[in-house]
C-alpha positions as CSV (number, residue, x, y, z in Angstrom):
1,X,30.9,-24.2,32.3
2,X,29.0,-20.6,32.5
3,X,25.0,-21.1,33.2
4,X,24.5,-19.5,29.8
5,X,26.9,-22.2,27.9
6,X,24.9,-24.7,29.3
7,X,21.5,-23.2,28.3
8,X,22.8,-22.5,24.8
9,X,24.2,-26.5,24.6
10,X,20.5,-27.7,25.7
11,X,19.0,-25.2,23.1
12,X,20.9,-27.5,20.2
13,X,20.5,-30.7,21.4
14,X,23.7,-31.4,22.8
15,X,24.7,-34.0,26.0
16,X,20.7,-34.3,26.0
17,X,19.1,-37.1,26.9
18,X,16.4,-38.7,24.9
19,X,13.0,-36.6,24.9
20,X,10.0,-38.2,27.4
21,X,7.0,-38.9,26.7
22,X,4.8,-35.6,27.6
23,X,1.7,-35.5,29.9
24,X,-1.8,-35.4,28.3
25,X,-1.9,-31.7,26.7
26,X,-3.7,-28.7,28.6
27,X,-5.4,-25.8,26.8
28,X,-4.0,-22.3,28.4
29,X,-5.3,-19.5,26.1
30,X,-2.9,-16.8,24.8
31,X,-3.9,-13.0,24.0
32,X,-2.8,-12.1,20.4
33,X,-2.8,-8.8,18.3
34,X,-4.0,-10.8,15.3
35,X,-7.3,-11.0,14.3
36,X,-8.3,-14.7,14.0
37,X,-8.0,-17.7,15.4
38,X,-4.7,-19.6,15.5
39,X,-4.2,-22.4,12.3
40,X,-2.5,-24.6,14.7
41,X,-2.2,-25.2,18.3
42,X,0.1,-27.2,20.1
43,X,0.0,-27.9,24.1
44,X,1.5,-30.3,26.5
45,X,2.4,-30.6,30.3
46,X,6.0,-30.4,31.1
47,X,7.2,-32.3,34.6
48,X,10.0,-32.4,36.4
49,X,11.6,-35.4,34.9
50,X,11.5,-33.2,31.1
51,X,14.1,-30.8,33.1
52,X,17.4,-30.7,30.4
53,X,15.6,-32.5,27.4
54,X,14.4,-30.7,24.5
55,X,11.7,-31.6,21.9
56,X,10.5,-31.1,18.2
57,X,7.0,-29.8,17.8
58,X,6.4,-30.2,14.5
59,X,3.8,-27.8,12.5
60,X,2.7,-28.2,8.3
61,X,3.0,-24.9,6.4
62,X,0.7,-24.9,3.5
63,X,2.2,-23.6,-0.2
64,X,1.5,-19.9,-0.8
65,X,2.3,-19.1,2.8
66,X,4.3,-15.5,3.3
67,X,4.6,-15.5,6.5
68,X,4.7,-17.2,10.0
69,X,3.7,-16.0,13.5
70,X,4.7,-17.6,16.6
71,X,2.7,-17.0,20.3
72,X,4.1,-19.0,23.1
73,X,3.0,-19.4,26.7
74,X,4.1,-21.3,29.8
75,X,3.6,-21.7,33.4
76,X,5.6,-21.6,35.9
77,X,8.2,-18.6,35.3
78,X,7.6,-17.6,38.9
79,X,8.8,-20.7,40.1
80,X,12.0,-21.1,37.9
81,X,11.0,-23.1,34.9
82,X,12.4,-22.1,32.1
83,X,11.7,-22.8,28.3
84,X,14.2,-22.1,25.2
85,X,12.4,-22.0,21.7
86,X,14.5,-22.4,18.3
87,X,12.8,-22.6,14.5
88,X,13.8,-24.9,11.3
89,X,12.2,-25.0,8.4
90,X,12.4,-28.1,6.1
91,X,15.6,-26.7,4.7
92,X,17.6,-24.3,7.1
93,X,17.6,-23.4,11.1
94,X,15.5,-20.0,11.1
95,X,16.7,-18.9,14.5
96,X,16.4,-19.2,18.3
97,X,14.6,-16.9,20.2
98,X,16.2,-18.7,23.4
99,X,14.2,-17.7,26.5
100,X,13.3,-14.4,25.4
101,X,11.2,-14.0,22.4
102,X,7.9,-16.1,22.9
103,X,6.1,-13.9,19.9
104,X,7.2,-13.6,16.9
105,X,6.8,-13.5,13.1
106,X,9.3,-15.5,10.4
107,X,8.6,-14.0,6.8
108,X,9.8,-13.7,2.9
109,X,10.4,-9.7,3.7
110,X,11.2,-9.3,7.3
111,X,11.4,-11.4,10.6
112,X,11.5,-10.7,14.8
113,X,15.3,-10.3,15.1
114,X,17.2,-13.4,15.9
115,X,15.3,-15.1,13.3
116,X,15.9,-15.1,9.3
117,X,14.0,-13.8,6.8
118,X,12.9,-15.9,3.4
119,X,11.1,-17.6,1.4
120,X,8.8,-19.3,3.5
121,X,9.0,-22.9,2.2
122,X,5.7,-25.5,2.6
123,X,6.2,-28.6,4.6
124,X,7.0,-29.5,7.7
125,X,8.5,-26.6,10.5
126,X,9.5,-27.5,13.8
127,X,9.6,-25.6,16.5
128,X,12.6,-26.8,18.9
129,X,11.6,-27.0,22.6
130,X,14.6,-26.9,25.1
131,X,13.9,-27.3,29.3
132,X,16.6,-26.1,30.9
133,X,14.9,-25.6,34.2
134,X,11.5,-27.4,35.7
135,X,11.9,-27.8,39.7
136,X,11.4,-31.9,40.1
137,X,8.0,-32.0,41.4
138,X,6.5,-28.9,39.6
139,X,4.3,-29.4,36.5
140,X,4.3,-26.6,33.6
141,X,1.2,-26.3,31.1
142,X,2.6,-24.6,27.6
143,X,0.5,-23.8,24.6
144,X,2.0,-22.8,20.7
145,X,-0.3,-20.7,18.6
146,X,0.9,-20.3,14.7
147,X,-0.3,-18.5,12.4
148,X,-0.2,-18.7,8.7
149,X,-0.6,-15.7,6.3
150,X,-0.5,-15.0,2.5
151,X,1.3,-11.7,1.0
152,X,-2.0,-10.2,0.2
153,X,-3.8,-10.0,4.0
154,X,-2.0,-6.3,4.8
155,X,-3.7,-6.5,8.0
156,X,-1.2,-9.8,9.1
157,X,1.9,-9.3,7.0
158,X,3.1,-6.5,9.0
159,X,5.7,-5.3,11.1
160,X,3.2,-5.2,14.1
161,X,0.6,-7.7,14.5
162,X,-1.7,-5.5,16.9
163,X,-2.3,-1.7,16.9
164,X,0.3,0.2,18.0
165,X,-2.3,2.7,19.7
166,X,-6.4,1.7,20.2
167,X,-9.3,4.2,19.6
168,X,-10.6,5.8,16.5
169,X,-8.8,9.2,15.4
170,X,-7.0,11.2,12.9
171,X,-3.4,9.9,13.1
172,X,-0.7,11.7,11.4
173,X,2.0,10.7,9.2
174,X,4.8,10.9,6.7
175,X,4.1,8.6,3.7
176,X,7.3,9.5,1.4
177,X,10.4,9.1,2.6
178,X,14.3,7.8,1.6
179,X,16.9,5.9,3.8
180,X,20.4,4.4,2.6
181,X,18.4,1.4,1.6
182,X,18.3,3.0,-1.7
183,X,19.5,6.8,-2.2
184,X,19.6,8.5,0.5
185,X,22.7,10.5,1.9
186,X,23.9,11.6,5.2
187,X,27.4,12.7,7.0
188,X,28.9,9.7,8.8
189,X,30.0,10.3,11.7
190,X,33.6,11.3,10.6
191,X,32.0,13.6,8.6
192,X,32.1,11.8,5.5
193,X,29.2,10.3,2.8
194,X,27.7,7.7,3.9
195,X,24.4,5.7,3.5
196,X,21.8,7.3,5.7
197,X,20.6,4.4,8.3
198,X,16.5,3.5,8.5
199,X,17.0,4.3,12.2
200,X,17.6,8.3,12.0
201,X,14.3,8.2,9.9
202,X,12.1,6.8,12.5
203,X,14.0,8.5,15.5
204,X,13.0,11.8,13.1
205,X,9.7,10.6,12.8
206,X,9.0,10.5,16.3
207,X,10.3,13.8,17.3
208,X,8.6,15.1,14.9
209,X,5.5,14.2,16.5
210,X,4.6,11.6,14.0
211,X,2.3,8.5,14.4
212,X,3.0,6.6,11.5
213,X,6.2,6.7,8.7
214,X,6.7,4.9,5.3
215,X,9.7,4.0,4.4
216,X,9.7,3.8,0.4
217,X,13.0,3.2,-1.0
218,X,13.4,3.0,-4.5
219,X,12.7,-0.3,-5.9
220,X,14.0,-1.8,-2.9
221,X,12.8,-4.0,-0.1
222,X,15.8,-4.6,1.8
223,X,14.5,-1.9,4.4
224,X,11.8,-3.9,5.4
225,X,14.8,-6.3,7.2
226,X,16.0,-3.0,9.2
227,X,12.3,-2.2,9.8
228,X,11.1,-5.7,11.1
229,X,14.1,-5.2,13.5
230,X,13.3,-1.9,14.8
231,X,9.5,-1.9,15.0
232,X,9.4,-4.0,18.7
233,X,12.1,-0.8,19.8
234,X,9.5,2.6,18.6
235,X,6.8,0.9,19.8
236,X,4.7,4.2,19.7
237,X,5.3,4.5,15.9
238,X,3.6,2.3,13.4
239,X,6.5,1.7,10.4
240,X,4.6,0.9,7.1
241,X,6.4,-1.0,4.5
242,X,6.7,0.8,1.2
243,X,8.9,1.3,-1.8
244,X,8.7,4.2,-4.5
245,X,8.2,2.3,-8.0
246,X,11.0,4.1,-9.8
247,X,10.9,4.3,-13.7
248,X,12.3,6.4,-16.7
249,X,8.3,7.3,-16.9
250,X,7.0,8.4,-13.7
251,X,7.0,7.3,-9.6
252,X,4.8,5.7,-8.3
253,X,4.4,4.3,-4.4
254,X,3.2,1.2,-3.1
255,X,2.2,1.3,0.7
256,X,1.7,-2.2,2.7
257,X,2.1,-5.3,0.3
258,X,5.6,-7.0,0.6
259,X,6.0,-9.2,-1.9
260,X,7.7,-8.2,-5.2
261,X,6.8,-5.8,-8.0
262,X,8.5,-5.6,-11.8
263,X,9.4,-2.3,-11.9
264,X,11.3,-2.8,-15.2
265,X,9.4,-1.3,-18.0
266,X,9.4,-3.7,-20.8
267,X,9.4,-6.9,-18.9
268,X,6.6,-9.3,-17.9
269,X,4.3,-7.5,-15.7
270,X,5.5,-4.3,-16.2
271,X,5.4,-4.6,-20.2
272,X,3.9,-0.9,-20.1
273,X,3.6,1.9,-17.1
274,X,-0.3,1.1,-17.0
275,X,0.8,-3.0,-17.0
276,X,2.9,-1.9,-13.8
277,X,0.4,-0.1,-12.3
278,X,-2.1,-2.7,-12.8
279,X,0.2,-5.5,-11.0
280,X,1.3,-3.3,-8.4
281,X,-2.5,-2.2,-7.6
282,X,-3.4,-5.8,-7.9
283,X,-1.4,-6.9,-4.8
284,X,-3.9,-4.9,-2.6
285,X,-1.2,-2.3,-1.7
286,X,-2.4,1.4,-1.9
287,X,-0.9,2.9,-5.1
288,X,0.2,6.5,-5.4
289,X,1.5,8.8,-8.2
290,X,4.2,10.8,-6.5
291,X,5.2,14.4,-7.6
292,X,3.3,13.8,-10.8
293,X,3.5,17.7,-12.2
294,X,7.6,18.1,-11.2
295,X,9.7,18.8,-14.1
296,X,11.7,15.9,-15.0
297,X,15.4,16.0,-16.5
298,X,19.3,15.6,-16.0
299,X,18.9,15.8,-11.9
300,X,15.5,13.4,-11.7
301,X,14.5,10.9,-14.8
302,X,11.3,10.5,-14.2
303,X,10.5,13.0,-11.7
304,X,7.4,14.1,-13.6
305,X,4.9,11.6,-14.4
306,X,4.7,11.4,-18.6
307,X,2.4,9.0,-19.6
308,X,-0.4,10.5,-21.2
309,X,-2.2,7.5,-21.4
310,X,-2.5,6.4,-17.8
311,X,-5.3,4.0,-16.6
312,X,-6.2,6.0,-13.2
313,X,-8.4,3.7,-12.4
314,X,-5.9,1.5,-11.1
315,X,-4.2,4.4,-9.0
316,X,-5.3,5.0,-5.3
317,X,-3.8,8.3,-4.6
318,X,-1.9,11.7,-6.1
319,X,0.5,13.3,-4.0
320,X,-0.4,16.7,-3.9
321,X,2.1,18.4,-2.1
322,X,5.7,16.8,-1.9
323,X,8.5,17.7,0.2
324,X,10.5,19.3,-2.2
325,X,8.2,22.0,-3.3
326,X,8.3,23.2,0.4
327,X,11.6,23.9,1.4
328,X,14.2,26.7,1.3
329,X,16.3,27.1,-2.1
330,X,18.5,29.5,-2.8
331,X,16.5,32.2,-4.9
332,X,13.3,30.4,-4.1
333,X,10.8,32.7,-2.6
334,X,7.4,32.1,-0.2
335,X,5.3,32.9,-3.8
336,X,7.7,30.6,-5.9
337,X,6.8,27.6,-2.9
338,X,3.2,28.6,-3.0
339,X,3.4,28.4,-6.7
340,X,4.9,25.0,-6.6
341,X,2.0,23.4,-4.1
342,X,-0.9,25.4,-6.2
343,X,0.3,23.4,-9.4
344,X,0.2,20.4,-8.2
345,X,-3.1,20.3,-6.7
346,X,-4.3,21.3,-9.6
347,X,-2.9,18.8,-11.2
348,X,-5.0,16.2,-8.8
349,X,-8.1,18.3,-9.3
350,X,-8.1,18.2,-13.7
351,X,-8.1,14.4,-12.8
352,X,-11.1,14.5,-10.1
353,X,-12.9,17.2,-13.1
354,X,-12.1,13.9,-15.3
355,X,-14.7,12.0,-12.7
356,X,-11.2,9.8,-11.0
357,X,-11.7,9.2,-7.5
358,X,-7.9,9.8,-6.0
359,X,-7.1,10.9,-2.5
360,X,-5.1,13.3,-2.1
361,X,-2.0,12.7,0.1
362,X,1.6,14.4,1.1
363,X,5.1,13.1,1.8
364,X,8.4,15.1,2.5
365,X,10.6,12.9,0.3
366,X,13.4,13.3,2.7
367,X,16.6,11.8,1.1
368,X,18.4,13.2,4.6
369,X,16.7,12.6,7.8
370,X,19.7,14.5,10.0
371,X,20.3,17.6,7.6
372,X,20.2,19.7,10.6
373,X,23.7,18.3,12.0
374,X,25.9,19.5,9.9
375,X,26.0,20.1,6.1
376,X,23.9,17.5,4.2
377,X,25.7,16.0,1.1
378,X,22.6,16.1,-1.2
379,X,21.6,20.1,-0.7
380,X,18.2,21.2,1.1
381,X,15.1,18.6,2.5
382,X,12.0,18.7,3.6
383,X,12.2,17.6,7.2
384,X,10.4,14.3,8.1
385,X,6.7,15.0,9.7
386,X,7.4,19.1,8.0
387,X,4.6,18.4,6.6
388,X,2.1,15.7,7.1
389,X,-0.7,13.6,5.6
390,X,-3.6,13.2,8.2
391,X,-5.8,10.2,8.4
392,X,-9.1,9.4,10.2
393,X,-8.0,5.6,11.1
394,X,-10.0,3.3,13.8
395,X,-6.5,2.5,15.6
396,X,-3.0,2.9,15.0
397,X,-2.3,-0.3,12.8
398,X,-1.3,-1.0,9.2
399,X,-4.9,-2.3,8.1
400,X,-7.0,0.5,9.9
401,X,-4.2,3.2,8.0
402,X,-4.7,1.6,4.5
403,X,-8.6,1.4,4.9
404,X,-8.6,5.2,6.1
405,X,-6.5,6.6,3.3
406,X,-8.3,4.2,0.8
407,X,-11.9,6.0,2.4
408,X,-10.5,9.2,1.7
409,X,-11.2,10.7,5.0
410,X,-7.5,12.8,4.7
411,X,-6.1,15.9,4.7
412,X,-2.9,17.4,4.1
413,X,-1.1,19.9,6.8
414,X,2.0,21.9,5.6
415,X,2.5,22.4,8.9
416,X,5.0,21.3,11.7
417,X,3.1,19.8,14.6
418,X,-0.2,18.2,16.4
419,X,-3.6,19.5,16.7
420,X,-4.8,20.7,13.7
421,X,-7.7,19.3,12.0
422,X,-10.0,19.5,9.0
423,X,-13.0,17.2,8.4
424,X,-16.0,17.6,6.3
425,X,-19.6,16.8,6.0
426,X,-22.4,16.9,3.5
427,X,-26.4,16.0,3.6
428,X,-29.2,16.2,0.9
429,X,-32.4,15.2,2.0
430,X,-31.7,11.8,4.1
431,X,-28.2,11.4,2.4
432,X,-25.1,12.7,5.0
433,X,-21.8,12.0,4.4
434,X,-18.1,12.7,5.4
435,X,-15.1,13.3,3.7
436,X,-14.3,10.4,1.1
437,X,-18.1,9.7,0.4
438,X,-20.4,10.0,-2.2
439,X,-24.0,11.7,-2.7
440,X,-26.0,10.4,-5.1
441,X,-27.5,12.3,-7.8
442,X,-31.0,13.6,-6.8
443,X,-32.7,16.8,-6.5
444,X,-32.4,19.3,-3.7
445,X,-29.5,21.7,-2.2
446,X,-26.0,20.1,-0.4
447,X,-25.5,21.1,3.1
448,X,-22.0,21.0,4.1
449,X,-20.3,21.8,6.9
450,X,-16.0,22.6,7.2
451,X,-15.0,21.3,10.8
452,X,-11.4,22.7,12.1
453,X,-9.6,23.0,15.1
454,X,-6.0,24.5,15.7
455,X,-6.0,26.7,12.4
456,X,-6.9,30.1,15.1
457,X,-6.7,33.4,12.2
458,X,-6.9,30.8,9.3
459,X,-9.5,31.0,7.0
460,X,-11.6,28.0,5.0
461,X,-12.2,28.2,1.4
462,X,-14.7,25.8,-0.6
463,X,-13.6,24.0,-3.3
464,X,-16.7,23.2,-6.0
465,X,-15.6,21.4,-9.2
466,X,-12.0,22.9,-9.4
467,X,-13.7,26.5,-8.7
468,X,-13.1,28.5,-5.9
469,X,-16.0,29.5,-3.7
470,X,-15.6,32.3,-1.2
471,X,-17.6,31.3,2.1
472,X,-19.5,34.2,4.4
473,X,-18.1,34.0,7.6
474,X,-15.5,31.6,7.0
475,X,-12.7,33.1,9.5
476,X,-11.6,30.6,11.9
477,X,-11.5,33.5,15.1
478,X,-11.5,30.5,18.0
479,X,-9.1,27.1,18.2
480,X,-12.3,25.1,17.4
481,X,-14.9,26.3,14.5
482,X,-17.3,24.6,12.2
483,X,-18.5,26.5,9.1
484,X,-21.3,25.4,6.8
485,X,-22.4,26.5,3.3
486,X,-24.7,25.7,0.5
487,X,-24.5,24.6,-2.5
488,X,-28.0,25.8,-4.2
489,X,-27.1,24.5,-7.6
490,X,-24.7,21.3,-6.1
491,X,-21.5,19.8,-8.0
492,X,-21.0,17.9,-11.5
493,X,-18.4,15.6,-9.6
494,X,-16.7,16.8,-6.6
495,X,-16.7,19.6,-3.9
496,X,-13.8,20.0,-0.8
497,X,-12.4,22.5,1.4
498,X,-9.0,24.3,2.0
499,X,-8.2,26.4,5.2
500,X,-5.5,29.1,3.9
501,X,-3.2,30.9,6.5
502,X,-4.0,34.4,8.1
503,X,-1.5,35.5,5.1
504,X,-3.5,33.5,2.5
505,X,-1.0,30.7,1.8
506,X,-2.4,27.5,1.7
507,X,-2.4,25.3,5.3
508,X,-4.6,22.3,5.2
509,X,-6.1,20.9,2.0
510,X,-9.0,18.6,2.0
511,X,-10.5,15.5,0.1
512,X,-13.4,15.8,-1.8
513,X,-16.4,14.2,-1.4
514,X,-17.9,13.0,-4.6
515,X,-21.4,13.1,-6.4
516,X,-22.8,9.9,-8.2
């Protein structure tokens, strides 16, 4: 029988003797990407006699977990021993990971491939030990490390469990896009229909020059499968769960939570679009109204966001700018784009003028991600990463990307490419902020200051209560420039900066920062 065979008949139990007793256990301490301590730990000694045996190490899983991680570590793999690791939960077999995958996460939305995704049921789990190879006088030390976590910690239930890059910065990303998950069309590769795969989306991402994507299919969370797959494989992008909360009323996206959502006006939970909104931003996820000033009709119920009512306080975010207001249409022209973009932030800024605090953010809403190979079935997209929203994160992981965009320290660039940057800062009397803050209310001028790089001929334009505030010497001549004002009289509510193209079109747009 092939070596293999035999490895895969000891995985399962089969022709193996009766499981030894195991040495006195030895503590061997893992590294792990998440950010507490393990909520069980298992160790033991393996000798030679345990060679061809295989074991049960059970673990309890409290109710109300969503998901469970898996760190495994041995000695001894420089000296041929070997050790196969399978999962069951108190129902099903949840996979085998064999002698490959010694970290890994088992999950309601998504799980490490070769393992099954589910509800994660409480009782007892068992990890299922296999030896296929121990030398007969060598000893192995091995130590589990599981984790538990609920649907609400964003920071564990996520498709990478460490940062995908270290070190504070502004990371760049696309936070609106489509796959064949939900409605999104592409040619297959005879040409015809098809479903558009979550792959060409992230391989689009990254030549793009992206650092993070969200995939936000509508209503859907069957992508997060596809994306728990492919996260270990672009390693150098982060993939942020999402879906695009589709109704007859409006879109909405939720970023980072998992678990589900009523998206069915009328029913419990989403009895009313505020009811929705309130659920959806109760799950901790950051909430966005998407494309909220597009007309809606025959081609998009619900494009446009109708309810006239709407709690904002229970929204994160507006996108300002989406994809589809920057792209090439037949008869569309440069001023009728520029047109598009100018309404909808003004739309975001009557709602700051109303005294909400709502980051402003961008997505391309690609429905295609490979237009550019051939004629797409759906018409015209914006390109993935075409245009970006830009976040000052502390690394490249989901938690550190939701707390940026929630602190509001973002800008938009409708812009291709890396490099550009706008950040801004304000002080009166012993009170300095940066973008996303708040002054308090209190005598005495602002002092701001616009900070740029890669915008060289651009030019910055101040933003004070929805009014427009030219700026002396606000040229951008160098690659690097920072350019401050005053505000003698200061803001009712909110001020923020713009940097316009050498032709006056709008480039980067800012976030406020607020007066309390």
């Amino acid at each position: 029988m092939a070596r293999w065979s035999i490895l895969f008949l000891l995985a399962f139990g089969l022709g193996s003797p009766a499981a030894p007793v195991f040495a006195e256990p030895v503590v061997a301490p893992l590294a792990t990407g998440l950010p507490r301590a393990a909520d069980v730990t298992l160790t033991g000694v393996l000798e030679g006699r345990d060679r061809a045996t295989k074991r049960d190490l059970a673990f309890e899983v409290p109710a109300g977990t969503a998901q469970v991680h898996v760190t495994f570590a041995y000695e001894g793999r420089d000296r041929g021993v070997t050790i196969t690791l399978g999962v069951a939960d108190p129902i099903r077999f949840r996979g085998w990971g064999g002698g490959t995958k010694y970290d890994f996460s088992i999950g309601e939305a998504f799980a490490t491939p070769s393992f099954l995704p589910g509800p994660i049921p409480a009782g007892r789990w068992r990890l299922m030990m296999t030896v296929p190879s121990i030398r007969a006088a060598d000893r192995s030390a091995w130590t589990a490390r599981i984790w538990f976590s609920r649907q609400t910690n964003l920071d564990e239930v996520a498709f990478a469990t460490q940062p995908i890059r270290t070190g504070a910065g502004w990371y760049r990303g696309d936070l609106h896009t489509h796959s064949g998950q939900s409605d999104a069309r592409c040619r297959s590769l005879a040409g015809r229909e098809a479903g558009c795969p979550p792959f060409y989306t992230l391989q689009e991402a990254v030549a793009h020059g992206l650092d993070f994507v969200a995939l936000t299919d509508h209503n859907v969370t069957s992508q997060f499968i596809e994306m728990g797959y492919l996260q270990p494989h672009f390693d150098t992008l982060l993939l942020m769960p999402g879906r695009e909360l589709t109704t007859r009323d409006g879109h909405a996206n939720l970023l980072g939570y998992m678990g589900f959502v009523e998206t069915d006006i009328g029913r419990p939970g989403a009895e009313t679009p505020n009811a929705m909104l309130a659920s959806a931003h109760a799950t901790g996820g950051f909430l966005t109204i998407n494309h909220p000033s597009r007309p809606t009709g025959e081609d998009c119920l619900g494009c446009g966001w109708a309810p006239t009512d709407t709690d904002y306080a229970k929204v994160d975010a507006i996108e300002v700018v989406n994809g589809g207001s920057t792209i090439e249409t037949s008869g569309k022209t440069s001023g009728d784009r520029e047109a598009a973009i100018v309404r909808q932030v003004r739309y975001w800024e009557a709602l700051l003028d109303k005294g909400y605090r709502l980051v402003g953010i961008a997505g391309s809403d690609n429905h295609d991600a490979i237009q550019y190979r051939g004629n797409s079935p759906i018409g015209a997209q914006a390109a993935i990463g075409s245009l970006a929203t830009v976040i000052r994160a502390d690394d490249l992981s989901q938690g550190a990307i939701l707390r940026g965009l929630r602190s509001g320290r973002v800008f938009v660039d409708l812009d291709e490419g890396r490099g550009r940057v706008l950040d801004l800062t304000a002080r009166r009397g012993g009170d300095h902020v940066a973008m996303g803050g708040s002054l308090p209310v209190r005598a005495g001028q602002i002092a701001g200051s616009a900070h740029v790089e890669g915008v060289a001929g651009g030019r910055v334009e101040l933003v004070v209560d929805g009014r427009r505030v030219a700026l002396a010497n606000s040229a951008v001549v160098g690659d690097t420039a920072d350019v401050p004002f005053a505000l003698p009289h200061g803001a009712r509510r909110w001020f923020r900066t713009d940097v316009r193209r050498p032709d006056g079109r709008l480039w980067l747009i800012g976030n406020p920062i607020y007066v309390r």
